[in-house]
N, C-alpha and C positions, 0 to 999 in steps of 0.2 A: 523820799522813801520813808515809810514808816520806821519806829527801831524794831517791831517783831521784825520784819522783813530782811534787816539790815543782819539781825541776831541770826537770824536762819542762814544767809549769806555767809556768814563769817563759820560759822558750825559746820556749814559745808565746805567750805571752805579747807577749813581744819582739817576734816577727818579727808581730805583729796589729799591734802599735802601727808597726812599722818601714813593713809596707805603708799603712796607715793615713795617716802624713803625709807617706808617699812622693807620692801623690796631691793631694796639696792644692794650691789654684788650679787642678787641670782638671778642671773638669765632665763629669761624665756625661750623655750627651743619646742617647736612643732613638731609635729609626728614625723612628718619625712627626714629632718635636720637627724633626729634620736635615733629611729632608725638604719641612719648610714652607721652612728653608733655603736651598734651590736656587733658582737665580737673583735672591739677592739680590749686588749688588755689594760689599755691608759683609764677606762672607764666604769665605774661599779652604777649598777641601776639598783635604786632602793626604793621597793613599793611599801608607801605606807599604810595601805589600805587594812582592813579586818583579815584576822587568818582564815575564815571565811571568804572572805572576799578574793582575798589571794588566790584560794585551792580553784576558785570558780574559773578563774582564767587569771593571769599574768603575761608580760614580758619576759620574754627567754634568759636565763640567768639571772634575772630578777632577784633580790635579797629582802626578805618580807622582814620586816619590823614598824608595827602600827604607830603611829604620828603621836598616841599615848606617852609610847613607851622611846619614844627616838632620846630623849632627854638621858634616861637612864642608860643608854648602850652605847655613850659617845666613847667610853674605854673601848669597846670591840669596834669600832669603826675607823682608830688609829692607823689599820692598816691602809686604808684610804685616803687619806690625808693630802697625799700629794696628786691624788688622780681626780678626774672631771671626775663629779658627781651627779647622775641625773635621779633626779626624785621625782617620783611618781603614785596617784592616787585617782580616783574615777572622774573627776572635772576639775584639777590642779588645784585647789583649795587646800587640801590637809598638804599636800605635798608642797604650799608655799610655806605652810607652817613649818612644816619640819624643816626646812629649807634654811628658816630665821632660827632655827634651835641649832642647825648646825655651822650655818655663819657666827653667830655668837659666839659658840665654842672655837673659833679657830679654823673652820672648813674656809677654802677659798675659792675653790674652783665646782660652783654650785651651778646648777641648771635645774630648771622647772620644765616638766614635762605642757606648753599651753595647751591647754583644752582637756587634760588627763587624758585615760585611758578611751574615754568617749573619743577625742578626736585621733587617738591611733584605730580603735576599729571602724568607725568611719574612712578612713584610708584605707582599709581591708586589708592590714596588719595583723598578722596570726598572735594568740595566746596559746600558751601553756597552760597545760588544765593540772591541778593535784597539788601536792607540797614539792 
């Protein structure tokens, strides 16, 4: 094996294992799992999406605060603390982010919405439209 080949190998490597336990302690939960979800009171759903994005449709009870801003509002999110958390954004990307800003902090019962908001309407999951 050449050493570019071996170097690309290992870089890939790398960044497998790097996303890999970037992840760990938040669960991945699909649209129908999240779903059964809704209106239990053990559970707060936090869409990170734009406040724009938010008004356009959301999940019912949904608490908007953008992936931005999650860092700064981890004092107002204390009341959650001890509840499942599902995070939520349009293809679970910002919502994994947010996810590691609130494992960081001390959250422990975290969940990623997989596929975001695409694969709940895909399901044929209703949104809430407005603030």
């Amino acid at each position: 094996m050449t050493p570019i080949l071996i170097f690309i190998f290992v870089i890939l490597f790398v960044a497998f294992l790097f996303n890999s336990l970037a992840g760990r302690g938040i669960t991945q939960v699909n649209a129908e799992s999240a779903q059964g979800w809704l209106g239990d009171p053990g559970v707060a759903v936090i869409d990170v999406r734009t406040p724009q994005e938010f008004r356009s449709g959301h999940i019912r009870g949904a608490i908007p605060i953008p992936v931005s801003e999650i860092g700064g509002k981890i004092g107002s999110l204390d009341r959650f603390r001890e509840k499942q958390i599902l995070v939520c954004c349009l293809s679970g990307s910002r919502s994994m982010s947010a996810g590691r800003v609130l494992k960081k902090n001390g959250f422990t019962r975290i969940a990623n919405l997989k596929g975001g908001l695409n694969s709940w309407i895909a399901r044929g999951y209703s949104l809430e439209k407005g603030s």
